[in-house]
N, C-alpha and C positions, 0 to 999 in steps of 0.2 A: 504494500500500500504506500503511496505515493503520497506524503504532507507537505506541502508548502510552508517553510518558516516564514513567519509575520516578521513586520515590520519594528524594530526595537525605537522606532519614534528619530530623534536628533541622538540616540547614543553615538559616542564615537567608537572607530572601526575595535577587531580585537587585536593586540599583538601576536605576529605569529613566529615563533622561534624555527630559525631557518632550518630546513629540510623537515618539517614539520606536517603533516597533513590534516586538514579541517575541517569538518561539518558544523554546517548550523542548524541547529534541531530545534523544532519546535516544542513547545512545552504545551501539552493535549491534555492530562488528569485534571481533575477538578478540583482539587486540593495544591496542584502545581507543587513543587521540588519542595517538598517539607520533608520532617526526619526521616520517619520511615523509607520516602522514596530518594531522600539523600544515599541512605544506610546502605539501599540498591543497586543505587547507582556506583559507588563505591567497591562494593562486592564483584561488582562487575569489573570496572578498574582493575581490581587488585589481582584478576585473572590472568592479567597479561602484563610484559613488565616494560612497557611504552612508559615514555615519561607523560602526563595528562591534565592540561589546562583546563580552566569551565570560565568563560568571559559572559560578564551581562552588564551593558552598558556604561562601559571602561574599567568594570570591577574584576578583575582575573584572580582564581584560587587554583589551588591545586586536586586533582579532579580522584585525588584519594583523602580529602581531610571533609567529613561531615559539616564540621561548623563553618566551614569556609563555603560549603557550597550555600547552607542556609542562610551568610550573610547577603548572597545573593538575590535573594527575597524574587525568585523565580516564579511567577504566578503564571498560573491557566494562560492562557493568549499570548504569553512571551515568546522570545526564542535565546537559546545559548550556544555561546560558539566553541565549539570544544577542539581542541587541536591536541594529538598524538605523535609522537618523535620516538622512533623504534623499531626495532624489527617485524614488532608484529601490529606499528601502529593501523593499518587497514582495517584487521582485525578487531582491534579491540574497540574503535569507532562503530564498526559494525555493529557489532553487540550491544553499544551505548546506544545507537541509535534504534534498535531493535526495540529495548528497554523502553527507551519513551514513546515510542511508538506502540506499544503492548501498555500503555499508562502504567508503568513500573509495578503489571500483577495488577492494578488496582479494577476495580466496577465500572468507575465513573473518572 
């Protein structure tokens, strides 16, 4: 299934650390990137051993630290730019992107 990431408004671009590869995923659950679907996201991360950024709105964390992603106050209609540097970054983008796309398990 094919989602179009929304528009993040006037945010500026994300940084992307060179030889890096990027998606920008849309944020679909209805609760949006709160703990539990941080906790997920994370999980997934720690799968592969790509180095993992989460950018929203010039705020970059690192895309294995919980509290970092939730400073990102990532709600329903957003989007975040994630970028991967690694052997198996393709992969492990995959996966993240899969994740938000399946609403990290969630109903709604």
């Amino acid at each position: 299934m094919d989602i179009e990431p929304l528009d993040n408004g006037d945010c500026p671009p994300a940084p992307i650390p060179e030889g890096a590869l990027v998606r920008e995923l849309p944020i679909i659950n209805r609760k949006g990137l709160h703990a539990r679907a941080s906790a997920k996201f994370v999980q997934t991360v720690e799968r592969f051993s790509s180095e993992v950024t989460v950018t929203r709105c010039g705020e970059t964390v690192g895309g294995r630290s919980i509290m970092g992603l939730l400073t990102l106050a990532a709600a329903q209609g957003t989007s975040i730019t994630v970028t991967a540097k690694g052997e198996d970054a393709e992969a492990c983008l995959d996966a993240i992107a899969e994740l938000l796309a399946n609403r990290f398990g969630e109903d709604e």
